[in-house]
mmCIF file of the N, C-alpha and C atoms, coordinates in Angstrom:
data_MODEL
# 
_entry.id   MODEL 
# 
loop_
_atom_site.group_PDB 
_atom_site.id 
_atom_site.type_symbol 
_atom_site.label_atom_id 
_atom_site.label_alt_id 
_atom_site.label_comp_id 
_atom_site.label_asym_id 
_atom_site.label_entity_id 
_atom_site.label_seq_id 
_atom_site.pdbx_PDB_ins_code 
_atom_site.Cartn_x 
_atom_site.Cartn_y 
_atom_site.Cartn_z 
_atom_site.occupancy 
_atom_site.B_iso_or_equiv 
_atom_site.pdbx_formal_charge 
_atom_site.auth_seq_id 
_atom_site.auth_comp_id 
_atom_site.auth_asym_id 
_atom_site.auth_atom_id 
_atom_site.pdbx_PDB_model_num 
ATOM 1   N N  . UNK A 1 1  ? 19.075  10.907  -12.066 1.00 0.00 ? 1  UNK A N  1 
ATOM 2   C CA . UNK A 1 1  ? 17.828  11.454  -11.577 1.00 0.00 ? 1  UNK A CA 1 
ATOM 3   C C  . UNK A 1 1  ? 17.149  10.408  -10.681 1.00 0.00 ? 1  UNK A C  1 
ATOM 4   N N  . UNK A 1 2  ? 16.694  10.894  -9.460  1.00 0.00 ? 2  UNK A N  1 
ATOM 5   C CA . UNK A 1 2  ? 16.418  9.861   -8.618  1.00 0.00 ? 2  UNK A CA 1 
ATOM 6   C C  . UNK A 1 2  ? 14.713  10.217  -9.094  1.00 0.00 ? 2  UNK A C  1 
ATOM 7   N N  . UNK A 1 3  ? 14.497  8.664   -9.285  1.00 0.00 ? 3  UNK A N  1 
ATOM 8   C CA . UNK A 1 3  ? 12.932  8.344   -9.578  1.00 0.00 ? 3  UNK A CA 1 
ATOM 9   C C  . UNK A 1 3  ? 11.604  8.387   -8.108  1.00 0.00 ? 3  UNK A C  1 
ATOM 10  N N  . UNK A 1 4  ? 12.155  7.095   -7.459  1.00 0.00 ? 4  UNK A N  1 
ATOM 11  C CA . UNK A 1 4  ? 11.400  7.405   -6.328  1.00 0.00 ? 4  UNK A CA 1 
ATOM 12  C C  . UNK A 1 4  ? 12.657  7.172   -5.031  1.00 0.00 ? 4  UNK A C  1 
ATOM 13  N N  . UNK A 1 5  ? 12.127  7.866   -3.683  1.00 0.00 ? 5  UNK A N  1 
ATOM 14  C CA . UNK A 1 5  ? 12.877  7.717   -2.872  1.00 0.00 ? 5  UNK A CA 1 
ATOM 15  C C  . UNK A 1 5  ? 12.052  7.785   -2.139  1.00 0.00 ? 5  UNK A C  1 
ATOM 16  N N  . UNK A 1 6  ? 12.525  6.769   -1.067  1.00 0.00 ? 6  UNK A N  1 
ATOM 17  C CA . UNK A 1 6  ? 11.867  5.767   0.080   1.00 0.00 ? 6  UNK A CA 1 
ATOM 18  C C  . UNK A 1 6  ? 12.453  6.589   1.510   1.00 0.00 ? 6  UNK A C  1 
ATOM 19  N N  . UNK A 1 7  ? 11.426  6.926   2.342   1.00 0.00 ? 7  UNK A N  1 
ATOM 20  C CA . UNK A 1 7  ? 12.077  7.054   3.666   1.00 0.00 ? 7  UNK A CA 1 
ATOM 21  C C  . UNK A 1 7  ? 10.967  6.951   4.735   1.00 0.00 ? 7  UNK A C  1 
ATOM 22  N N  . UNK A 1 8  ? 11.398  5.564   5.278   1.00 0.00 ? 8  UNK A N  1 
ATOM 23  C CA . UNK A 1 8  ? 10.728  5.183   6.564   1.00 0.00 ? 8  UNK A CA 1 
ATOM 24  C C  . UNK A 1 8  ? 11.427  4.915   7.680   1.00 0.00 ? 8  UNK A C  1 
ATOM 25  N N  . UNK A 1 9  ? 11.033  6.076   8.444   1.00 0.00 ? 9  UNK A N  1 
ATOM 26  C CA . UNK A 1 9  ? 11.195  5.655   9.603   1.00 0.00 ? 9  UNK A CA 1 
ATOM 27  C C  . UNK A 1 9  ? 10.077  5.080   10.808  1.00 0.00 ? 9  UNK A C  1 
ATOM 28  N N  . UNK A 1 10 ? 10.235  4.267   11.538  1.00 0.00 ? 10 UNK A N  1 
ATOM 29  C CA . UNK A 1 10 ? 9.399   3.701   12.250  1.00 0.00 ? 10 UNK A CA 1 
ATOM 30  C C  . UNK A 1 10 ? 9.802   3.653   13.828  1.00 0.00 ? 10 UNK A C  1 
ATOM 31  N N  . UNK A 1 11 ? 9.082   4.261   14.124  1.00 0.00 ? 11 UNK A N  1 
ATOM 32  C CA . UNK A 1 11 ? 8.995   4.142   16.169  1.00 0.00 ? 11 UNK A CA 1 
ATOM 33  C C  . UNK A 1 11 ? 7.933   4.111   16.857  1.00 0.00 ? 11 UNK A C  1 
ATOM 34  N N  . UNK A 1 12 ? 8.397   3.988   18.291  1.00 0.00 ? 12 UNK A N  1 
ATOM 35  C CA . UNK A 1 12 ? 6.854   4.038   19.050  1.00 0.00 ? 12 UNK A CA 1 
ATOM 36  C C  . UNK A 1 12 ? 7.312   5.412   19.704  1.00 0.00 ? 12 UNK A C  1 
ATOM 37  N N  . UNK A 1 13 ? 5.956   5.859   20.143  1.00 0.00 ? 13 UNK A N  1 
ATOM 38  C CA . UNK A 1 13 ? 6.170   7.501   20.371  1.00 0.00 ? 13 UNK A CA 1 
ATOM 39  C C  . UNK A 1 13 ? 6.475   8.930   19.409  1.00 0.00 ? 13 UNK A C  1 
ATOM 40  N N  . UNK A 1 14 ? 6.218   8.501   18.200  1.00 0.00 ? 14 UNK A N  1 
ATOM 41  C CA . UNK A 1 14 ? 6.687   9.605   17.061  1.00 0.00 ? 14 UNK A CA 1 
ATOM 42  C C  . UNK A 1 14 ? 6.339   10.917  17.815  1.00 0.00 ? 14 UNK A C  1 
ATOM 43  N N  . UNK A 1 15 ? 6.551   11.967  18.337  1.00 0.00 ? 15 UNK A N  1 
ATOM 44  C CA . UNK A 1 15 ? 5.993   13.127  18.453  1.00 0.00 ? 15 UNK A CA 1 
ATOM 45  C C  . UNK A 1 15 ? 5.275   13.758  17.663  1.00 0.00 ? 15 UNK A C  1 
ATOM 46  N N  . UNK A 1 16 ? 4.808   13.430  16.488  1.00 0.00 ? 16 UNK A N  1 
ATOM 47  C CA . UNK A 1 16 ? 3.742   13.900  15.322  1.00 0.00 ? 16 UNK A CA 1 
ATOM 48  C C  . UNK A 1 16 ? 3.956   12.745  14.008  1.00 0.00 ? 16 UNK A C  1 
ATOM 49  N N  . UNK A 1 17 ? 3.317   11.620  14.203  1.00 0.00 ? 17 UNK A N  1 
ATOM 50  C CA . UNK A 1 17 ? 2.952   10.677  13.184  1.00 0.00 ? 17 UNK A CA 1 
ATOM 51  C C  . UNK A 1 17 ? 2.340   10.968  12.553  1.00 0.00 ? 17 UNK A C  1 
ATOM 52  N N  . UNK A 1 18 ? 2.623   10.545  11.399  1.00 0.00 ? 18 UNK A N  1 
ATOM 53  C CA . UNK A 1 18 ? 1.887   10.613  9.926   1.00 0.00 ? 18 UNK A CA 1 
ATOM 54  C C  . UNK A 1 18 ? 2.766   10.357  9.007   1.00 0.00 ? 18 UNK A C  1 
ATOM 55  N N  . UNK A 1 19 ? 2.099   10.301  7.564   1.00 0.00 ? 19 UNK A N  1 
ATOM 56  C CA . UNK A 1 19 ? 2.487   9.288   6.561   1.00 0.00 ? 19 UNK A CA 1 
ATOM 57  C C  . UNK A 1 19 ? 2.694   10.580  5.527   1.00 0.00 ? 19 UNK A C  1 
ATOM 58  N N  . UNK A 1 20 ? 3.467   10.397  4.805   1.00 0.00 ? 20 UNK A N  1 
ATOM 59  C CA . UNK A 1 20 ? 3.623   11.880  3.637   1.00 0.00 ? 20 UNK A CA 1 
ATOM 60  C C  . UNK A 1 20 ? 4.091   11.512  2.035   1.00 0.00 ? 20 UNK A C  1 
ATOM 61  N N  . UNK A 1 21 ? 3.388   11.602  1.231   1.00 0.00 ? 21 UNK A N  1 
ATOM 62  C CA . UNK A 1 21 ? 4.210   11.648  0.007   1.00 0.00 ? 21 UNK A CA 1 
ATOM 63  C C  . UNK A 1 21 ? 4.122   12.832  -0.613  1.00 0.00 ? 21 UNK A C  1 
ATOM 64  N N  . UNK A 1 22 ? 5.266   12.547  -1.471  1.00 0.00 ? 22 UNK A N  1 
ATOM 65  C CA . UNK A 1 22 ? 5.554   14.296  -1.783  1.00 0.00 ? 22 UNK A CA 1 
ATOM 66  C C  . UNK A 1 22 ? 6.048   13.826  -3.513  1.00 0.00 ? 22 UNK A C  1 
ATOM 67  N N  . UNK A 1 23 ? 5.669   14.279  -4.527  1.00 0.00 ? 23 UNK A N  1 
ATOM 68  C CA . UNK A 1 23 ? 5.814   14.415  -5.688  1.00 0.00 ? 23 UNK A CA 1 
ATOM 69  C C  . UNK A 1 23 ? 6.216   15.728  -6.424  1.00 0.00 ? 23 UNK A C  1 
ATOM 70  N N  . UNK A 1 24 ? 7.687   15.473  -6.794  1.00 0.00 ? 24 UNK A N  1 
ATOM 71  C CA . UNK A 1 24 ? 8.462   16.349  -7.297  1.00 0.00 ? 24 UNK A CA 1 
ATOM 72  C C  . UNK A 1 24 ? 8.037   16.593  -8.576  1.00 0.00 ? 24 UNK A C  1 
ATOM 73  N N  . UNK A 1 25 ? 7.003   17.792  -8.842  1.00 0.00 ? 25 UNK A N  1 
ATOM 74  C CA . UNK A 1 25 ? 6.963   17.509  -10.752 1.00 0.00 ? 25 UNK A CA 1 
ATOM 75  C C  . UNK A 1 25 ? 5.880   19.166  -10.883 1.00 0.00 ? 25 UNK A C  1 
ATOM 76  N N  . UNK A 1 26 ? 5.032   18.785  -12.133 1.00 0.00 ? 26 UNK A N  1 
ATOM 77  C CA . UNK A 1 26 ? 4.560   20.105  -12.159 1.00 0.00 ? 26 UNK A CA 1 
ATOM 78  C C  . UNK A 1 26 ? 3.149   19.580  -12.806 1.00 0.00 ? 26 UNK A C  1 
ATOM 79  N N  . UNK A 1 27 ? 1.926   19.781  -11.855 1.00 0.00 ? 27 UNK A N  1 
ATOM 80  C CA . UNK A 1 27 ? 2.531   20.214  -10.243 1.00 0.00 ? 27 UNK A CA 1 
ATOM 81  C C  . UNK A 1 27 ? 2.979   19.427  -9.697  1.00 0.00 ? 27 UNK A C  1 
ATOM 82  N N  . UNK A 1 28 ? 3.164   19.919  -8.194  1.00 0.00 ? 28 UNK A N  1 
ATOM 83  C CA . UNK A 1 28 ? 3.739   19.108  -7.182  1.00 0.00 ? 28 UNK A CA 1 
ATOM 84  C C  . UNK A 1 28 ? 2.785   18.923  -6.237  1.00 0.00 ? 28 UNK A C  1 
ATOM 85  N N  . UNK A 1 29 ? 3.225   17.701  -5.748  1.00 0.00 ? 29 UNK A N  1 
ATOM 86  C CA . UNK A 1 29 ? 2.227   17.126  -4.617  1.00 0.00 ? 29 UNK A CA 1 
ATOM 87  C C  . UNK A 1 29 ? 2.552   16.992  -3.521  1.00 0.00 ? 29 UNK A C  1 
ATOM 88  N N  . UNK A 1 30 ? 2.069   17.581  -2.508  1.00 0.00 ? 30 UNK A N  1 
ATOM 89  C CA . UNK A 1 30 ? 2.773   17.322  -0.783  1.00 0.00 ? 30 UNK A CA 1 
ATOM 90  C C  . UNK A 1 30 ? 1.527   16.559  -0.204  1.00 0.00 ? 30 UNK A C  1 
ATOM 91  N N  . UNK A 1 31 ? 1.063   15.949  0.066   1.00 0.00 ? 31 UNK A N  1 
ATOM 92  C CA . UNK A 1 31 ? 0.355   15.197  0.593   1.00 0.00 ? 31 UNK A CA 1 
ATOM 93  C C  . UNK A 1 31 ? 0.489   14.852  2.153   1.00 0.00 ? 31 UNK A C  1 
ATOM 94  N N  . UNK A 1 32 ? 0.100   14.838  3.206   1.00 0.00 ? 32 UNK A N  1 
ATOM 95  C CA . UNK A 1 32 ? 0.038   14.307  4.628   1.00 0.00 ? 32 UNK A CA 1 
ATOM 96  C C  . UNK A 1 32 ? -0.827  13.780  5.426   1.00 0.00 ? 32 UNK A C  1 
ATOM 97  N N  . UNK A 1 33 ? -1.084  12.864  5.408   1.00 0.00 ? 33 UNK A N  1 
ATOM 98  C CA . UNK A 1 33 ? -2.222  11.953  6.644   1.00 0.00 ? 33 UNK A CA 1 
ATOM 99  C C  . UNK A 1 33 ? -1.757  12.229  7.646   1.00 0.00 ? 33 UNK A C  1 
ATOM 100 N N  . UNK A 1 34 ? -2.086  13.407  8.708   1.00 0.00 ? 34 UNK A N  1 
ATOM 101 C CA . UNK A 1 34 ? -1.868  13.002  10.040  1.00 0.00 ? 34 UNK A CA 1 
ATOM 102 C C  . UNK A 1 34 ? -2.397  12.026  10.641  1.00 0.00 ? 34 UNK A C  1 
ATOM 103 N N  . UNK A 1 35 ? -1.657  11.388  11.847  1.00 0.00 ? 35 UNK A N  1 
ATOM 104 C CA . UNK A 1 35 ? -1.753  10.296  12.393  1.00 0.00 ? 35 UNK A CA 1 
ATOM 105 C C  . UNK A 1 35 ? -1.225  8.922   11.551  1.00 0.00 ? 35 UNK A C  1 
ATOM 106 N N  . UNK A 1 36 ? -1.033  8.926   10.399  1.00 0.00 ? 36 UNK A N  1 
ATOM 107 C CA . UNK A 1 36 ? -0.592  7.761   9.443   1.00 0.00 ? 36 UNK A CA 1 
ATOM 108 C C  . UNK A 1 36 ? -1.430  6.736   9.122   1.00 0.00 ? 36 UNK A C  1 
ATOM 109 N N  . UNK A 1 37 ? -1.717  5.985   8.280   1.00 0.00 ? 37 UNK A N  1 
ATOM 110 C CA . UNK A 1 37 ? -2.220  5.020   7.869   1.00 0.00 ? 37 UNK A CA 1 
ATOM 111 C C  . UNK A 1 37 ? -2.131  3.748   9.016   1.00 0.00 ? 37 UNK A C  1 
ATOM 112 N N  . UNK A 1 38 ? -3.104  3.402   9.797   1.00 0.00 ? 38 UNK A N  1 
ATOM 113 C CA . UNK A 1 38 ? -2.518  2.593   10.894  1.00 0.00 ? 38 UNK A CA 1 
ATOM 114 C C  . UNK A 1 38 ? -2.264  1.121   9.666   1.00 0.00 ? 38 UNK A C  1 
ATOM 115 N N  . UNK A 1 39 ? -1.224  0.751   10.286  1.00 0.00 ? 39 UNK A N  1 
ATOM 116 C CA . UNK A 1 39 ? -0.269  -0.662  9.734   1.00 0.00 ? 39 UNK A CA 1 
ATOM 117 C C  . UNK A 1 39 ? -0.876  -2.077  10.077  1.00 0.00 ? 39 UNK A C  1 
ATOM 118 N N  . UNK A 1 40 ? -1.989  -1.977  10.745  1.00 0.00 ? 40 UNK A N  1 
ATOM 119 C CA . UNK A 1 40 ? -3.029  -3.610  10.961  1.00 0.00 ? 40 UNK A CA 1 
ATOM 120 C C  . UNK A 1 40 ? -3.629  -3.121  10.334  1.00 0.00 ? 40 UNK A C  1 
ATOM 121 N N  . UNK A 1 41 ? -4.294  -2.104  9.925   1.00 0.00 ? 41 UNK A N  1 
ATOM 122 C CA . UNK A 1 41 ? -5.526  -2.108  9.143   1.00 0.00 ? 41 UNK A CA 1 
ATOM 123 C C  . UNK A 1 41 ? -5.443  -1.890  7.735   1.00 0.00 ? 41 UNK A C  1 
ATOM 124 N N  . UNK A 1 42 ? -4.190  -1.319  7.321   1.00 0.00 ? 42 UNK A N  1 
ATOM 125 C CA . UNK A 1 42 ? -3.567  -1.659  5.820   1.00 0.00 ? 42 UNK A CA 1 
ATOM 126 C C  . UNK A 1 42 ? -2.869  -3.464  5.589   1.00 0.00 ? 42 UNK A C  1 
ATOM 127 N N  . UNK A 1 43 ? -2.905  -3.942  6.579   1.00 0.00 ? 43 UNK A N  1 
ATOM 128 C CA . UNK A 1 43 ? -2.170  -5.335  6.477   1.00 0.00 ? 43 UNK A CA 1 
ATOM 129 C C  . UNK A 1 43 ? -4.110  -6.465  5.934   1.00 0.00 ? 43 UNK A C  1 
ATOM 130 N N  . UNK A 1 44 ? -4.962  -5.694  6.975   1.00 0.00 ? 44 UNK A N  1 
ATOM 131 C CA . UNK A 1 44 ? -5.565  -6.740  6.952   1.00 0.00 ? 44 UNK A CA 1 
ATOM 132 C C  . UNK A 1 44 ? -6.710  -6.213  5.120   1.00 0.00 ? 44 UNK A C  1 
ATOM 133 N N  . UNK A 1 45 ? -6.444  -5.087  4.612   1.00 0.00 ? 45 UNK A N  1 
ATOM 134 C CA . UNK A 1 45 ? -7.182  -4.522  3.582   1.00 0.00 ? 45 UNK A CA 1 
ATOM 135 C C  . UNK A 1 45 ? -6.688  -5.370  2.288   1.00 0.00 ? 45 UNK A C  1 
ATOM 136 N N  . UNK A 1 46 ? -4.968  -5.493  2.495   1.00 0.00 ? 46 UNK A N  1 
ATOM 137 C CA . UNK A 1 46 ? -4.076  -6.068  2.029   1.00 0.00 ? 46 UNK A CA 1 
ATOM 138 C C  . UNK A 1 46 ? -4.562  -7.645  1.547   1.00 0.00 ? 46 UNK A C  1 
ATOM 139 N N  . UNK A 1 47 ? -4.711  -8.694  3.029   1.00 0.00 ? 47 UNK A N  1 
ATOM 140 C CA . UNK A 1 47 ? -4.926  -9.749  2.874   1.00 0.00 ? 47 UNK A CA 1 
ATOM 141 C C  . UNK A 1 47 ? -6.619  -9.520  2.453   1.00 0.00 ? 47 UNK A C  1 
ATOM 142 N N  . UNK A 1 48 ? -7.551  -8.973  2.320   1.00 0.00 ? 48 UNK A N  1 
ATOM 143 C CA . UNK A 1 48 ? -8.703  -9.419  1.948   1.00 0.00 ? 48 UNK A CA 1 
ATOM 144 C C  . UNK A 1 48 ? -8.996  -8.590  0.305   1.00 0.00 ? 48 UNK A C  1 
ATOM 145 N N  . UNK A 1 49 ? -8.006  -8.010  -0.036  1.00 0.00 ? 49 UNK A N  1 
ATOM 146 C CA . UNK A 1 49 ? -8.031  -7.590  -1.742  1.00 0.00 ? 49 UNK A CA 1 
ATOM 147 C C  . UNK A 1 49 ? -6.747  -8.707  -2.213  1.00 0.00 ? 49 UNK A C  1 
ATOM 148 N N  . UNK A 1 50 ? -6.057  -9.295  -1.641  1.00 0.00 ? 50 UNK A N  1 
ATOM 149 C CA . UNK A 1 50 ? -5.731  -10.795 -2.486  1.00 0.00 ? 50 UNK A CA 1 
ATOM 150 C C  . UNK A 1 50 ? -6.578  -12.017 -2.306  1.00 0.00 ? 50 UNK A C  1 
ATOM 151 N N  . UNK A 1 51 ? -7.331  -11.954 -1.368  1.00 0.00 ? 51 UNK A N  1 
ATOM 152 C CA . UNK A 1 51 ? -8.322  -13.169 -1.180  1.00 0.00 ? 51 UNK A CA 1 
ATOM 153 C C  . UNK A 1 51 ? -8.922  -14.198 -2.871  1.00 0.00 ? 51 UNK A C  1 
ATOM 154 N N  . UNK A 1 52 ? -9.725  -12.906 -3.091  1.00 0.00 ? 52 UNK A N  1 
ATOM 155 C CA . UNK A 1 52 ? -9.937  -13.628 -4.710  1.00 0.00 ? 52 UNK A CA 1 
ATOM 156 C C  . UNK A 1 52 ? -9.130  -14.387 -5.353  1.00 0.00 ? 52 UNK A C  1 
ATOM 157 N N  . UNK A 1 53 ? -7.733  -13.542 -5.384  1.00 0.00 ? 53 UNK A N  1 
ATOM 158 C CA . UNK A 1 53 ? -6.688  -14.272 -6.451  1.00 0.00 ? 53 UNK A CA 1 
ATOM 159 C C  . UNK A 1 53 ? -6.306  -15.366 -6.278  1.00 0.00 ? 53 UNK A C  1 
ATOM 160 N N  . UNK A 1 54 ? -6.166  -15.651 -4.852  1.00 0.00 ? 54 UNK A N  1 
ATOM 161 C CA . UNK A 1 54 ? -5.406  -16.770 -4.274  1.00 0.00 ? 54 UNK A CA 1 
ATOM 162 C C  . UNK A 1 54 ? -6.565  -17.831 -4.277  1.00 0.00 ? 54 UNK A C  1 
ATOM 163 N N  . UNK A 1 55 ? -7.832  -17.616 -4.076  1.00 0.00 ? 55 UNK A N  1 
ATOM 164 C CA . UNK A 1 55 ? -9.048  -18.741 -4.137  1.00 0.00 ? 55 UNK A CA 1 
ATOM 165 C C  . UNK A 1 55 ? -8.648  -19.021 -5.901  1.00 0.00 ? 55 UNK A C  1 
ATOM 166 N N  . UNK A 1 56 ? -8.636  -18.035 -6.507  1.00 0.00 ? 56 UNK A N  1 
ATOM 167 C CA . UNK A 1 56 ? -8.487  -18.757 -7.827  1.00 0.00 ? 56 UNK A CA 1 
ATOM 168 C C  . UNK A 1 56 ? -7.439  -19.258 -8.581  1.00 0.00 ? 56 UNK A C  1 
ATOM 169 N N  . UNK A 1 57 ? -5.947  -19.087 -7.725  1.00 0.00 ? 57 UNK A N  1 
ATOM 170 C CA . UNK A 1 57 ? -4.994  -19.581 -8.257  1.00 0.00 ? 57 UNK A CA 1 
ATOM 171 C C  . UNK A 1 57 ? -5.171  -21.334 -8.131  1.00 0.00 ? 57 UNK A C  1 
ATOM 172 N N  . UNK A 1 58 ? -4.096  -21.821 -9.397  1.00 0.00 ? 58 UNK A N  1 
ATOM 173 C CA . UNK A 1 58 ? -3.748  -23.201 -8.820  1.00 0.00 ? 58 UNK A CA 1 
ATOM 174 C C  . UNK A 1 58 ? -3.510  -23.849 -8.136  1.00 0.00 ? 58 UNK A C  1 
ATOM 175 N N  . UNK A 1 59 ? -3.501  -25.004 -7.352  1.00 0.00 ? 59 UNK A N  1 
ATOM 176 C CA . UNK A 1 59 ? -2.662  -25.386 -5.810  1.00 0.00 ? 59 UNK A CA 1 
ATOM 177 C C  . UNK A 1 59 ? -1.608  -25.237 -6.361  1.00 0.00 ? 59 UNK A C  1 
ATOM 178 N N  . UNK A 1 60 ? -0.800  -25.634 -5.196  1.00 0.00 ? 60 UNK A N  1 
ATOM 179 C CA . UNK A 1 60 ? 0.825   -25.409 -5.001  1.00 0.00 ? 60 UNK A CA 1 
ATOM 180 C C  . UNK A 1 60 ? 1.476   -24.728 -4.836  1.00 0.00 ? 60 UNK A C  1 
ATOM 181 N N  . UNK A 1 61 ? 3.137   -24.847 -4.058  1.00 0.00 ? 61 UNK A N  1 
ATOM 182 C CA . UNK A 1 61 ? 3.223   -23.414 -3.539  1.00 0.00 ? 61 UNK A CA 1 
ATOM 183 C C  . UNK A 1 61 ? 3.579   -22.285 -4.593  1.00 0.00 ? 61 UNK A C  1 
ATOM 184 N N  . UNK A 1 62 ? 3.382   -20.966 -4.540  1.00 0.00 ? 62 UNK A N  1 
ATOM 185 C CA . UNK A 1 62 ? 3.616   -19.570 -5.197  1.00 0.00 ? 62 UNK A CA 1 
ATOM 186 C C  . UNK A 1 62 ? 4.587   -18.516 -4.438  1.00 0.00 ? 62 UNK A C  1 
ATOM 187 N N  . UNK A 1 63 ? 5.474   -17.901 -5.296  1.00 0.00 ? 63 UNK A N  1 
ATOM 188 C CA . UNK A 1 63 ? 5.755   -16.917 -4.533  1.00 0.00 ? 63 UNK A CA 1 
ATOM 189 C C  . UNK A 1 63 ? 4.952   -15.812 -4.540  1.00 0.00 ? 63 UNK A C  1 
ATOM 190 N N  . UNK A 1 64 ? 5.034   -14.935 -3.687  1.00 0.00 ? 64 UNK A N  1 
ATOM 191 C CA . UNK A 1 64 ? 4.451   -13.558 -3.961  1.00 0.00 ? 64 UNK A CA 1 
ATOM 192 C C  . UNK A 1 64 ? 4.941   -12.652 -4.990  1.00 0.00 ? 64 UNK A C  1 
ATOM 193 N N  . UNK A 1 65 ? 6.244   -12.444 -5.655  1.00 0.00 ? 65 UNK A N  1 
ATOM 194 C CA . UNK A 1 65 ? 6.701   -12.250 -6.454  1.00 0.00 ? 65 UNK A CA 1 
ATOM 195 C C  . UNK A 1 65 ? 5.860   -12.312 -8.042  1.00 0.00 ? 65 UNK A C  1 
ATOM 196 N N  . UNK A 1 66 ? 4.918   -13.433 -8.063  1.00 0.00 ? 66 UNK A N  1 
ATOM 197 C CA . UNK A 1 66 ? 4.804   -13.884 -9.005  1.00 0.00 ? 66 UNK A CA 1 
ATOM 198 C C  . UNK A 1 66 ? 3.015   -13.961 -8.703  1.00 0.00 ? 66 UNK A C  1 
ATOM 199 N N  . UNK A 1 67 ? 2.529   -13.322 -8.042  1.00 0.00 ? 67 UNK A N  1 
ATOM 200 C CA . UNK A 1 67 ? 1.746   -12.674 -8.164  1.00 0.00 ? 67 UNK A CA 1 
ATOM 201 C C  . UNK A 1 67 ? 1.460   -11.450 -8.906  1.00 0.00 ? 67 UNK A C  1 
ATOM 202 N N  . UNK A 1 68 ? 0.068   -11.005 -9.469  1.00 0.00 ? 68 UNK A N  1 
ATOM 203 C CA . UNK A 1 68 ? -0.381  -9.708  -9.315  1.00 0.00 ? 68 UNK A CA 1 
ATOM 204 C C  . UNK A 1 68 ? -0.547  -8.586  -8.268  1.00 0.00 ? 68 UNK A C  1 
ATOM 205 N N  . UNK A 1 69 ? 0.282   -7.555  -8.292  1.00 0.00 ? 69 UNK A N  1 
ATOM 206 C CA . UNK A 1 69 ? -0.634  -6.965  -7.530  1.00 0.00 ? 69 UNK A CA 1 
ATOM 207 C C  . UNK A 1 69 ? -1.596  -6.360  -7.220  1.00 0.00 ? 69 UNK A C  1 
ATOM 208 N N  . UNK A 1 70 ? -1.944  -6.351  -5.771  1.00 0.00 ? 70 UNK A N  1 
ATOM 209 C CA . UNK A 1 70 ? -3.583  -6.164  -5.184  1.00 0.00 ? 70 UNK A CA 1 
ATOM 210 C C  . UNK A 1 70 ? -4.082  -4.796  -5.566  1.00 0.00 ? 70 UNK A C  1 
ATOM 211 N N  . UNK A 1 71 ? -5.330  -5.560  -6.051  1.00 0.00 ? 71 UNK A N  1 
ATOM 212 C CA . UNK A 1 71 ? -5.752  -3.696  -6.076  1.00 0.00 ? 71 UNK A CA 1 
ATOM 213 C C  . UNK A 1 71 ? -6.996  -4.093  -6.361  1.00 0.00 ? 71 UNK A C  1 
ATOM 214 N N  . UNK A 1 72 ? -8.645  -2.878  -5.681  1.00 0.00 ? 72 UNK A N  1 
ATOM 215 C CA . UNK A 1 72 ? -9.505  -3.375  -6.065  1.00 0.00 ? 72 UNK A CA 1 
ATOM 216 C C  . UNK A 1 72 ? -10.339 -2.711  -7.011  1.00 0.00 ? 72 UNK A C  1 
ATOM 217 N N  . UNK A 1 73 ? -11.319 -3.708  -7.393  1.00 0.00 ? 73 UNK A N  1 
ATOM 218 C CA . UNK A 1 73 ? -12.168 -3.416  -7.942  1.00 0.00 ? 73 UNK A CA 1 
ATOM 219 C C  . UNK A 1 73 ? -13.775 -2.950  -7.611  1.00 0.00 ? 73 UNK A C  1 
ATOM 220 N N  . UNK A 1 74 ? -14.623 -1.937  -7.769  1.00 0.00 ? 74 UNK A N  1 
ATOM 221 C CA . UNK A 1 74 ? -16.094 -1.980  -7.199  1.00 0.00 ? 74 UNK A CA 1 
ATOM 222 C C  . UNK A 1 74 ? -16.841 -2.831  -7.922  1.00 0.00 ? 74 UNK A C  1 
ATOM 223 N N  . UNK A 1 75 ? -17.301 -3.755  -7.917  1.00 0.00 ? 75 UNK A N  1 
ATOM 224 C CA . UNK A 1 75 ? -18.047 -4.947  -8.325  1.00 0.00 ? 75 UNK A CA 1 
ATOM 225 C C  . UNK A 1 75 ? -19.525 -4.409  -8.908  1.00 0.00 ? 75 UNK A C  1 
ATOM 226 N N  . UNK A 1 76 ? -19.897 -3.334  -8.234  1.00 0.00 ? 76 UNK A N  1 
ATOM 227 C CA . UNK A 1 76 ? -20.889 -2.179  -8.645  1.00 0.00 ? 76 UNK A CA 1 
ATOM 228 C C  . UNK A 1 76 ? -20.977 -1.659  -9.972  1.00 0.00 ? 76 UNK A C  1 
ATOM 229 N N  . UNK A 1 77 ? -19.469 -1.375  -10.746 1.00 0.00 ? 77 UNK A N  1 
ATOM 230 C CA . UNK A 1 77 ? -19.371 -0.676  -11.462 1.00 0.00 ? 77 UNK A CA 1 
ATOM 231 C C  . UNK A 1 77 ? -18.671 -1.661  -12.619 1.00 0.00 ? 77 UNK A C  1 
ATOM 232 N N  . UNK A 1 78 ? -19.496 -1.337  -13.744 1.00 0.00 ? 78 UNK A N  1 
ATOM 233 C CA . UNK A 1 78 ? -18.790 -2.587  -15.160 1.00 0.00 ? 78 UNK A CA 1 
ATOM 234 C C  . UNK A 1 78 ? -17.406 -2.124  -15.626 1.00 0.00 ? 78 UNK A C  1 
# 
């Protein structure tokens, strides 16, 4: 049973870009962002929801591996 399956393709010029996940189950989920998630602005959301971790890790070098991953929190809410 295939769990998740990955398919990216990437070009310039897509004739209809956008980003899609689709969840096989009950229910099911088809989901579509036209136009897609632009890829600088998920890169840079990316680097400023690890910011914290990395101010508070130890020196020395780390892999990313061995990190948490990013995800945020509303600081608003306890």
């Amino acid at each position: 049973m295939t769990k998740i399956k990955l398919d990216l393709p990437m070009y310039l010029d897509a004739p209809l870009p956008h980003d899609a996940i689709v969840v096989k189950g009950r229910p099911g989920l088809n989901l579509v962002l036209d136009g897609g998630v632009a890829g600088s602005d998920a890169t840079v959301a990316a680097l400023i929801n690890i910011g914290p971790r990395l101010l508070a890790a130890a020196p020395g070098l780390r892999l990313r591996t061995g990190r948490a991953v990013p995800s945020w929190r509303n600081p608003a809410v306890a």
